[in-house]
C-alpha positions, 0 to 999 in steps of 0.5 A: 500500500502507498499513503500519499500526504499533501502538504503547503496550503493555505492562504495566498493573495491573488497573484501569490504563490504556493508551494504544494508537496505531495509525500509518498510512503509505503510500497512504492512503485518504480513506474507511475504517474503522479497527478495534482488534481483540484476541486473547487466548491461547487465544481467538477475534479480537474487535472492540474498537472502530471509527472511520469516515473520514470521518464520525469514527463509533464504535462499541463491543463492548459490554464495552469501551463506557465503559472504551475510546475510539477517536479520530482525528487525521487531521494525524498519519494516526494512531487511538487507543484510550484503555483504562481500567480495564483488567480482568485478563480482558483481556491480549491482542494488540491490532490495527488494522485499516483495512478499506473500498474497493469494487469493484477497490480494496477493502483489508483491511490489519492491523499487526503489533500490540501487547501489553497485558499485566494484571497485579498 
């Protein structure tokens, strides 16, 4: 089993920026994608960002592309998302999600999230 842990919400001005960490622990996998997905109130689940392992491919929602960046550091089995210019659209609980495997040893594990907060 894997546990993710999301950490560095919290409150940011319109136009801030945030860190956020995902943490991954348990019996972790050597190839996987790691997604941050958001959810607003009121609003459907959207895909922020993802990184692959191995290979450290991103991709982006198109508006989040220039503001936002995924990264991985593998020593500390921990991803990153890298929030600028945070928009006051864009208050949401924020999600990782390692997804990958085949046959017998597919897995889809979420964290609890974190909150991020825009306001002035």
């Amino acid at each position: 089993q894997v546990q993710l842990v999301e950490s560095g919400g919290g409150l940011v001005q319109p136009g801030g920026s945030l860190r956020l960490s995902c943490a991954a622990s348990g019996l972790i996998f050597s190839s996987y994608v790691l997604n941050w997905y958001r959810q607003a109130p009121g609003k459907e689940r959207e895909l922020v960002a993802t990184i692959t392992t191995p290979g450290g491919k991103t991709t982006y929602a198109d508006s989040m592309k220039g503001r936002f960046t995924i990264s991985g550091d593998n020593a500390k089995n921990t991803v990153y998302l890298q929030m600028n210019s945070l928009k006051p659209e864009e208050p949401a609980m924020y999600y990782c999600n390692m997804r990958g495997g085949w046959g017998r040893a597919q897995f889809d594990y979420w964290g609890q999230g974190t909150q991020v907060t825009v306001s002035s």
